[in-house]
N, C-alpha and C positions, 0 to 999 in steps of 0.2 A: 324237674327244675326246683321243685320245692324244695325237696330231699337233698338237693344241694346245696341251697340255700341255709339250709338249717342245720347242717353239718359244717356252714361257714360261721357260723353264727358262737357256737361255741370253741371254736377253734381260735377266732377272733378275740374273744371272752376272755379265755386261758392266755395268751399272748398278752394282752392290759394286765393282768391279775399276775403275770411272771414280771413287768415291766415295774410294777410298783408297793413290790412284795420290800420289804426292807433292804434285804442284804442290795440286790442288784439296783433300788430305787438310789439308795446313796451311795452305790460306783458311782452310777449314772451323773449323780449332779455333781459328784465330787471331778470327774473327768471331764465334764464340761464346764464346771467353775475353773480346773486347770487348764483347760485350752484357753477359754478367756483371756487367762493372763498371761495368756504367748504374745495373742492378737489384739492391736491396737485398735482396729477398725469394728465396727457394729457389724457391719455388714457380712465382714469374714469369721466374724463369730460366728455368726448367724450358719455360714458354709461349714465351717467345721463342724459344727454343730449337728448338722443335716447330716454330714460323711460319717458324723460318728453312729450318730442312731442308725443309718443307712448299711454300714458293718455290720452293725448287730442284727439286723433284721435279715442282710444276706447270711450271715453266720447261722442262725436257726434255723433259716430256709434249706440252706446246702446240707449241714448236718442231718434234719427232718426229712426228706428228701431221698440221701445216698442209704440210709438207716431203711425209709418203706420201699425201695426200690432194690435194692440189695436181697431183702425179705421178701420181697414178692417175685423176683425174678426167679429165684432156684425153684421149681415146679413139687419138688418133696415138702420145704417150708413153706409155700403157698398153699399145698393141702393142708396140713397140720394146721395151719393158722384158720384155713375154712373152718375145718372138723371143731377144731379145742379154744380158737378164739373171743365165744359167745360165753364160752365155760371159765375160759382165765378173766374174764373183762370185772366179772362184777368182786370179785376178791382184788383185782387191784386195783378197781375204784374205790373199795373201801381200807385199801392199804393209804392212797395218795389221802383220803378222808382225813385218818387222821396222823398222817405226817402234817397237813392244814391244819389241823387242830391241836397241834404239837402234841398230841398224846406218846405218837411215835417220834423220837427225834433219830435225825441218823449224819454223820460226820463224811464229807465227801472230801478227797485231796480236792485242790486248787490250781488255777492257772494263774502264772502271777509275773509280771514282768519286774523285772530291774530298775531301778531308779534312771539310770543313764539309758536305758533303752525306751523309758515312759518319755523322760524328755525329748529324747531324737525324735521320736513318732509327734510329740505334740508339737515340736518348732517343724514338723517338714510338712504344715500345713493342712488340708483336706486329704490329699491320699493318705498322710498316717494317724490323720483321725479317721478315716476309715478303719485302716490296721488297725487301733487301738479297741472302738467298738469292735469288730470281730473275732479279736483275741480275749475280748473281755465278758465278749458274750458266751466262751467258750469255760467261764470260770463259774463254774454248774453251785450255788448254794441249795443245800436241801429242799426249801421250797419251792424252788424255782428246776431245779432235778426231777422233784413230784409231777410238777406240773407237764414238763415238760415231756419224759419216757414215763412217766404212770398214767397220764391221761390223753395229751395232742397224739404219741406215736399209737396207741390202742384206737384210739378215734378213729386214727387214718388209716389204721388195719382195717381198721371194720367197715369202711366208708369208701361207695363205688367213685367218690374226687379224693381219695387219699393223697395220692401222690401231689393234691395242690394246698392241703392246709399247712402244711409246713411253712410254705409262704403268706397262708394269712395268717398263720398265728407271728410270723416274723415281721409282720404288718404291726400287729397288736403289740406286739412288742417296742415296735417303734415310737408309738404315736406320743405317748405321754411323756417317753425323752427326749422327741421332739417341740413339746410343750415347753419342756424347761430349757432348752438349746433357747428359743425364740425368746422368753423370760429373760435367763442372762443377756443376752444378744441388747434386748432391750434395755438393759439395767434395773431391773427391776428389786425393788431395796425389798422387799417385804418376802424374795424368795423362802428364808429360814421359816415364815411362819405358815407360808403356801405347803412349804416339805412336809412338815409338824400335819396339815392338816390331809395332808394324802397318806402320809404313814397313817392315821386315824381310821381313816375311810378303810385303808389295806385292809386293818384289823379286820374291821369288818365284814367287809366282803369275803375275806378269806375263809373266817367263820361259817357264812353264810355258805361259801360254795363248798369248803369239808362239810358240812353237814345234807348238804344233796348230794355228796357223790358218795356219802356211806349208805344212802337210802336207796339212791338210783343200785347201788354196789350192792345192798342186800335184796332187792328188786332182782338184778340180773343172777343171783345166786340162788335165790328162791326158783328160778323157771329153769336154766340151763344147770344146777346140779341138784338140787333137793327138788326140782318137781312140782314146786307145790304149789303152780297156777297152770 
């Protein structure tokens, strides 16, 4: 129970840290400041709002998910990943390291909708704010790509509840743009400078967590290929 606990724990982790890394922090309020202004009422912002984060976090969950289950079901790549997954973990923990610390930068295409297909989705209420979180949570920025296939899917290889962090990392994912849903919802005038102060904090933590996963990353590299504990 522990052991599972604590394999939710960082999955959780990584899910906030994807949700409020820049590129995806201000989709996030920028498509929930745009639903806003479809909706008249506080309240059905407040819904939209929830249907949008609630895509997003089904979007990462399904994706995470069909990805370890897909990999774990062919019985050939499920050995391979027993055998050589303890050996590959700690080199792309210190790859995601320092893509987090922008040392590495890397350019990924996009998903991106149409101006007249964003509005259809935001005037046709809660189901296509749903749609929209889902399709949006599919438009992968590098650190948020890092996070996501260099650390949550390796996690959940490794890990005997793999096949459920997918969903708490789409959990973590949710919480903080459900934050700013309730914010707008609310009116709240001083959002610009709330943003201002969580991009801040992003920095940091991001820092913070590149810098333990090049350590945990040379940790795991040191035992499963150079030996040397």
């Amino acid at each position: 129970m522990t052991a599972i606990f604590l394999s939710f724990v960082p999955a959780l982790w990584l899910g906030i840290l994807t949700s409020i890394s820049p590129c995806p922090l201000a989709s996030n309020v920028a498509a929930i400041s745009f639903l806003s202004k479809k909706i008249a009422h506080p309240f059905f912002v407040f819904i939209s709002g929830l249907a949008y984060t609630l895509g997003r976090m089904v979007s990462y969950a399904i994706l995470g998910w069909i990805i370890i289950n897909s990999l774990l079901s062919v019985p050939q790549v499920a050995q391979f990943l027993q055998k050589y997954m303890g050996k590959a973990l700690g080199p792309l923990l210190i790859i995601t390291g320092l893509i987090l610390l922008e040392i590495i930068t890397i350019h990924l295409p996009g998903v991106s909708l149409s101006q007249k297909h964003h509005n259809k989705l935001a005037e046709s209420g809660a189901p296509g704010a749903f749609l929209l979180g889902f399709i949006f949570a599919l438009a992968f920025c590098p650190i948020s790509a890092a996070l996501f296939f260099g650390s949550l899917i390796p996690l959940a290889l490794n890990s005997k509840s793999g096949i459920v962090l997918p969903f708490v990392y789409g959990i973590g994912t949710g919480l903080p743009v459900l934050v700013f849903a309730v914010a707008i919802a609310l009116g709240v005038t001083s959002l610009s400078h709330w943003f201002h102060k969580v991009t801040r904090i992003e920095y940091y933590t991001r820092k913070i967590t590149g810098a333990v996963f090049i350590l945990v990353g040379l940790y795991y590299t040191g035992i499963y290929i150079l030996r040397l504990f």
